[in-house]
C-alpha positions in Angstrom: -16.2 -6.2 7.5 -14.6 -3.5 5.4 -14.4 -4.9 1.4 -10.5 -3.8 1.4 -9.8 -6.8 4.1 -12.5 -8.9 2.2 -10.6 -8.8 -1.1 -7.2 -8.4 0.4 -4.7 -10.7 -1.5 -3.8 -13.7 0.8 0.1 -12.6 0.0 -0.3 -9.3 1.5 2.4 -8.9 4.4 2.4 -6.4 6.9 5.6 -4.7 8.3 5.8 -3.0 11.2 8.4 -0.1 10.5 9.4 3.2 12.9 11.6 4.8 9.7 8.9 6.2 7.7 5.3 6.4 9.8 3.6 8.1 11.8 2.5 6.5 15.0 -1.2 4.5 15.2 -2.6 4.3 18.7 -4.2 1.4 19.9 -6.6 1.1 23.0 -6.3 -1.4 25.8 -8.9 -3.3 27.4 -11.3 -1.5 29.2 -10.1 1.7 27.3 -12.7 4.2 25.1 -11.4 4.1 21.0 -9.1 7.1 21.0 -11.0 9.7 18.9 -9.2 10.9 15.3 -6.7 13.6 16.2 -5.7 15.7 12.9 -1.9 16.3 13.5 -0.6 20.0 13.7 1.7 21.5 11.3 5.6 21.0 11.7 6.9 18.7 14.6 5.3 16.9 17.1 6.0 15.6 20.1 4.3 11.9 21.6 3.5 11.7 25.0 2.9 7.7 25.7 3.0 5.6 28.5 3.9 2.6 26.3 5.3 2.5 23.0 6.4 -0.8 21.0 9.8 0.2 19.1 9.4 -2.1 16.2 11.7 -4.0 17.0 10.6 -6.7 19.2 10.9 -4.0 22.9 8.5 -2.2 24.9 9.2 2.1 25.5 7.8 2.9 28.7 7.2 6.7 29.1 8.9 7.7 26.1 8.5 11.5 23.8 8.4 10.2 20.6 9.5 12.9 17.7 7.7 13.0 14.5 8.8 15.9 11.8 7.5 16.0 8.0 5.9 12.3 8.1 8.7 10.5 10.0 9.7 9.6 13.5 13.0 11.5 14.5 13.2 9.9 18.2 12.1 7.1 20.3 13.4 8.9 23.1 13.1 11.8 24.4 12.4 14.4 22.2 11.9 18.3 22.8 10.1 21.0 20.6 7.0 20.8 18.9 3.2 20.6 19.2 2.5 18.3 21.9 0.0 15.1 21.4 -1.0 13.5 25.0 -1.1 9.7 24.1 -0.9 8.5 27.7 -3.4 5.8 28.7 -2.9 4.2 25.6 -0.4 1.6 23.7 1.4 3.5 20.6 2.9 1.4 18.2 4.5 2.2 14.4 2.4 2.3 11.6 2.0 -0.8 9.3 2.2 -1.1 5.9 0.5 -3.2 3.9 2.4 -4.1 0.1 -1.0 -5.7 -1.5 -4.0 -3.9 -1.3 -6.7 -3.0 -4.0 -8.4 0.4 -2.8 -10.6 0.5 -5.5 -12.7 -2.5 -4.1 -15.4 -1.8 -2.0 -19.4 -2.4 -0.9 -21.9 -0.8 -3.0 -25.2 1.0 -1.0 -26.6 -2.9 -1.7 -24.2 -4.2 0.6 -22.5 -6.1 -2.7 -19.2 -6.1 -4.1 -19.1 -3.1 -6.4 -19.0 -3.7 -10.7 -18.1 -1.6 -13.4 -21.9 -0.5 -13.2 -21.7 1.6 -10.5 -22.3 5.7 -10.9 -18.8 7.4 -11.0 -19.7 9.5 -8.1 -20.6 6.4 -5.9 -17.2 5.0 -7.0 -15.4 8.2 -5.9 -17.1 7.5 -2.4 -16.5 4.1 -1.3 -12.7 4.1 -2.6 -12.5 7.3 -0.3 -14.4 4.9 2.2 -11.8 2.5 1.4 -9.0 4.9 2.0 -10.6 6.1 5.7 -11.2 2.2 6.9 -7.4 1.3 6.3 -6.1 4.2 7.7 -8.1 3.4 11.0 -6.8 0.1 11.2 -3.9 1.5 11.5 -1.9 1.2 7.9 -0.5 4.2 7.6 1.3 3.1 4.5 -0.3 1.1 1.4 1.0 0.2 -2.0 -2.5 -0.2 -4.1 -1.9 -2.5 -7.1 -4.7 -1.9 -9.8 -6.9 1.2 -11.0 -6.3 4.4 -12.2 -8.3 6.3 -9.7 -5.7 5.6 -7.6 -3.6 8.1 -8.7 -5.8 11.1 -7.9 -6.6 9.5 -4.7 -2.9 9.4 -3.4 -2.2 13.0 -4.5 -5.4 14.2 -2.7 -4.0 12.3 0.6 -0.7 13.6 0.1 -1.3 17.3 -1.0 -5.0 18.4 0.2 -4.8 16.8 3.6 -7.2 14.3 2.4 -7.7 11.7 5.1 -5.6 8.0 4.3 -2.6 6.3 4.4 0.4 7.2 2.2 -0.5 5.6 -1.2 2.2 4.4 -3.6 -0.1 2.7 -6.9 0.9 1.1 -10.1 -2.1 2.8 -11.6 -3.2 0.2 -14.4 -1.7 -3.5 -14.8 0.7 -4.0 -17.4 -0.8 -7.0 -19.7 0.2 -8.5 -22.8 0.9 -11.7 -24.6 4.0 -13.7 -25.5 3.4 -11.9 -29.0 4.3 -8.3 -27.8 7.2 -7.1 -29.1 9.7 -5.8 -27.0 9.7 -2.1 -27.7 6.0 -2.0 -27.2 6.6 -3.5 -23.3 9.4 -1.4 -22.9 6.7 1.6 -23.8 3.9 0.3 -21.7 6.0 1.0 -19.0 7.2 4.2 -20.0 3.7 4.8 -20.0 2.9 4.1 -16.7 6.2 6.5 -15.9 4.5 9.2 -17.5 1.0 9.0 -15.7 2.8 9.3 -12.1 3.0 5.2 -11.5 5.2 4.7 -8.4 5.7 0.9 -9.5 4.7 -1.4 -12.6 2.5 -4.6 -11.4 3.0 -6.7 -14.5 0.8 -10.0 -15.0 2.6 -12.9 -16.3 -0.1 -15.1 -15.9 -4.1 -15.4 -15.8 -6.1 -15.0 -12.6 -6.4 -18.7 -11.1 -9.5 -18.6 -11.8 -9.3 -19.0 -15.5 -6.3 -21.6 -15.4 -3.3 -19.4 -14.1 -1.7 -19.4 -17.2 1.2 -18.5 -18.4 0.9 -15.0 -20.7 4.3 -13.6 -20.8 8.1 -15.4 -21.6 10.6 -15.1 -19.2 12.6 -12.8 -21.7 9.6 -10.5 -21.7 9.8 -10.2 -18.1 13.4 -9.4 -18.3 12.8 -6.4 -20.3 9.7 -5.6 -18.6 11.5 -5.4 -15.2 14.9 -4.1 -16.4 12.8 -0.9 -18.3 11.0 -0.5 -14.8 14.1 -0.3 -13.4 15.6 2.1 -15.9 12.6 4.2 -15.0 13.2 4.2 -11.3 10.1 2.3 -10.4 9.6 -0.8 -8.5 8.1 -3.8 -10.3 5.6 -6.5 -9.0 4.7 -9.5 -10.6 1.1 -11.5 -10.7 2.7 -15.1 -10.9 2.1 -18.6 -10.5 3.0 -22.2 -11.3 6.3 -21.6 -13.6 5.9 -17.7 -14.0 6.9 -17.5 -10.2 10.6 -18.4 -11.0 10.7 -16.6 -14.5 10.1 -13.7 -12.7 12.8 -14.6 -10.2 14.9 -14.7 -12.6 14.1 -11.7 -14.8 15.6 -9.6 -11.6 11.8 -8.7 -10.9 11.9 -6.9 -7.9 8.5 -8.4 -6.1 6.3 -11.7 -7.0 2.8 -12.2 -5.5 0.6 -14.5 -4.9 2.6 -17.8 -6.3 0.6 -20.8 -6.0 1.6 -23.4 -7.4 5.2 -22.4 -8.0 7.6 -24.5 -9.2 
């Protein structure tokens, strides 16, 4: 079992969606896996015998159109390289909004620690990476570590093989002491080192008392400065917290036991 789905939060949802993917295949019974194809440059043009739309109906024989990372027909579209994905069942690509892709199996066959060589790190959150994207997310948002960063830009600009990655890069933590321009600057800081969104913890893992850490004025300013700065903002919440960040305008809450 790959450690991504072993640590995956028990929030995460996953969307089908046809505006922004690239199509997964998926075999049928009886069928062989169909091998990794690398796609061409420019547009492309998908052969199927059955395609699910993403929205609840089956294709039968369409040419799907795929230019620059998104589907431009579910029809019957003309020009491009040509991908032969007849024999199989294509469907849209699904994103997942709660993953952590720096979690993964050390050579041990444990959950990696902060122990670990930096090079062996570098390898099983590239493992990480490969294991989603054959599952078939094609789209993650990875909520958590730094090393995120580099690995989205690698998929995205060196043909590095993944999903598309949007991170928060590090957690935004503090206490009910912080002042506000100094939470207002913690997010400016994630700005600054290429965040796309903030994930901001406004209370203790559950497994040190899920407590409250942050007011819900705090998370007002927290979420309207994330806003200012164009990124999205998740919040770790429970019991209480989960309304406070309702209410703050926060634009995504996870996990939420307990809420009240």
């Amino acid at each position: 079992m790959s450690p991504l789905h072993f640590l995956r939060c028990h929030a995460a949802r996953r969307d089908a969606a046809t505006s922004l993917l690239l199509l997964a295949a998926v075999t049928t019974p009886g069928q062989a896996q169909l091998p990794p194809v690398t796609p061409p440059p420019g547009p492309m043009v998908l052969l199927t015998d059955r395609a699910l739309d993403g929205r609840g109906g089956v294709l039968a024989g369409a040419r799907i159109g795929v230019a620059q990372g998104k589907i431009t027909s579910l029809a019957a579209a003309e020009g491009g390289a040509v991908i032969d994905l007849r024999g199989y069942t294509v469907l849209p690509g699904w994103i997942d909004t709660h993953v952590h892709l720096d979690s993964h199996w050390d050579r041990t066959g444990r959950i990696a620690t902060e122990k670990e060589p930096p090079l062996e790190t570098a390898l099983g959150v590239a493992g990480a990476a490969w294991e989603t994207l054959m599952g078939g997310f094609t789209t993650v948002q990875t909520v958590g570590d730094p090393m995120e960063g580099p690995l989205r830009d690698a998929i995205r600009d060196r043909g590095f093989p993944g999903p598309r990655v949007f991170t928060s890069l590090a957690w935004v933590e503090a206490d009910s002491a912080t002042p506000p321009d100094r939470l207002r600057a913690m997010v400016r800081e994630r700005k600054a080192q290429g965040a796309d969104l903030v994930k901001i913890f406004a209370s203790t893992s559950q497994r040190v008392g899920a407590r409250p850490t942050l007011t819900e004025a705090q998370l007002r300013i927290l979420c309207d400065e994330a806003r200012a700065q164009g990124l999205r903002s998740m919040v770790h919440a429970y019991r209480s917290q989960v309304g406070a960040a309702a209410r703050a305008g926060c634009g995504q809450v996870e996990h939420a036991t307990y809420a009240t």
